[in-house]
VOFI-667637 format. One record per residue (C-alpha): residue number from 1; residue in one letter; x, y, z. Coordinates in pm, whole numbers. Each point is the difference from the previous one (the first is absolute). Layout:
# VOFI-667637
PT  pos  code    east   north      up
PT  NUM     A       X       Y       Z
...
//
This chain:
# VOFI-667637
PT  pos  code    east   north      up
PT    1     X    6789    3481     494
PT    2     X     -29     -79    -371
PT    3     X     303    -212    -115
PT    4     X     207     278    -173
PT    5     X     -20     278     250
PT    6     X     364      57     145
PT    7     X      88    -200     339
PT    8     X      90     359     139
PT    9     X    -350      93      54
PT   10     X     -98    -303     209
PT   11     X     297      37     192
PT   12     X     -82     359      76
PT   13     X    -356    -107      97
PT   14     X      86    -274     193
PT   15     X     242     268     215
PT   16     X    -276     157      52
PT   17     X    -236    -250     160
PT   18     X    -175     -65    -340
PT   19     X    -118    -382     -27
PT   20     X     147     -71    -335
PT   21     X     -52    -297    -247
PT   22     X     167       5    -317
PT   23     X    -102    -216    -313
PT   24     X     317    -243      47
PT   25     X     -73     -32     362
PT   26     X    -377    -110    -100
PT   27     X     114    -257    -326
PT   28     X    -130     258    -232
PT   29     X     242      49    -227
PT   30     X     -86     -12    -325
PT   31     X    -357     -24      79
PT   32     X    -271     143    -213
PT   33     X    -140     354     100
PT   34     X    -293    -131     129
PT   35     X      77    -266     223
PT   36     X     239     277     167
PT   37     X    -323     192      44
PT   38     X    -140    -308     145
PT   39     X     238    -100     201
PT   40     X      18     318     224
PT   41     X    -420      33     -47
PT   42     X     -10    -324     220
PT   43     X     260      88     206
PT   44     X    -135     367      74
PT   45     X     329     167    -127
PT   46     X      39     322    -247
PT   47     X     273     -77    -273
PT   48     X     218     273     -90
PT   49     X     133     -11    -388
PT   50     X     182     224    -280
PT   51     X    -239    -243    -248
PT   52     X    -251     149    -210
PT   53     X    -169    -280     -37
PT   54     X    -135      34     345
PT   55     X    -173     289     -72
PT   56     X    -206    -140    -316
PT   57     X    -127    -288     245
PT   58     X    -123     213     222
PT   59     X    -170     174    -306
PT   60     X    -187    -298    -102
PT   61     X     -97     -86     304
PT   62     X     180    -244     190
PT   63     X     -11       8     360
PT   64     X     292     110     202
PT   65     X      69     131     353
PT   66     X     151     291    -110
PT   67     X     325      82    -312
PT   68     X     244     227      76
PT   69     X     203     115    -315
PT   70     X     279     189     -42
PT   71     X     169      65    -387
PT   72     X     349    -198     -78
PT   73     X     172     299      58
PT   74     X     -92      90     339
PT   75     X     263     -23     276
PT   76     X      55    -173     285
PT   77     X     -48     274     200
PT   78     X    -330      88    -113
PT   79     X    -148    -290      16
PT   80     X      97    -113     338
PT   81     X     -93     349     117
PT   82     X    -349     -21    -225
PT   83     X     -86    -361     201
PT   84     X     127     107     337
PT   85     X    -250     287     -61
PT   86     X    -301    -221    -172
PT   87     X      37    -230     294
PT   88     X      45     216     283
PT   89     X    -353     180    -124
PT   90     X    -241    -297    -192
PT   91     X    -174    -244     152
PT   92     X      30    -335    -170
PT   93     X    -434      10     -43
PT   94     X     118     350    -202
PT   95     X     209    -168    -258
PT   96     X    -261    -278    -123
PT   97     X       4      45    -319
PT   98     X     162     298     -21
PT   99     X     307     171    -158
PT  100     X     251     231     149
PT  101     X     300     107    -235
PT  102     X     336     150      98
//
């Protein structure tokens, strides 16, 4: 989880068996963009973030193992339901480099 995305929807993963690891949890706060992106590269981990600025990495090119984005606006709800549903159906080889938006 990027750093600003509400606690609620790791809790609501985490209830339902999702292994979770939030930016605080991994030192990454404040962290640039990229080193986020690297961080979960080497660790074999999809982020999940309301940042833009995800999505114009993965434009230029840097390598990822998968972005999923929802806008700032998007509730809870959604986007717990939205990852329930990308996990319960991608394979983690299926997100490399790959976006998924909610």
């Amino acid at each position: 989880m990027d750093e600003h995305v509400p606690k609620a929807v790791s809790d609501g993963l985490r209830r339902r068996g999702v292994d979770v690891l939030t930016a605080q949890e991994a030192g990454l706060l404040s962290a640039r963009d990229e080193g986020h992106l690297k961080f979960v590269a080497e660790k074999g981990r999809v982020i999940f973030t309301q940042d833009a600025d995800f999505l114009r990495l993965h434009a230029a090119g840097v390598f990822h193992r998968g972005i999923v984005y929802a806008p700032q606006q998007t509730s809870i709800r959604t986007i717990v339901y939205g990852l329930m549903l990308i996990f319960d159906l991608l394979a983690p080889e299926d997100m490399v480099n790959h976006i998924e938006f909610l």
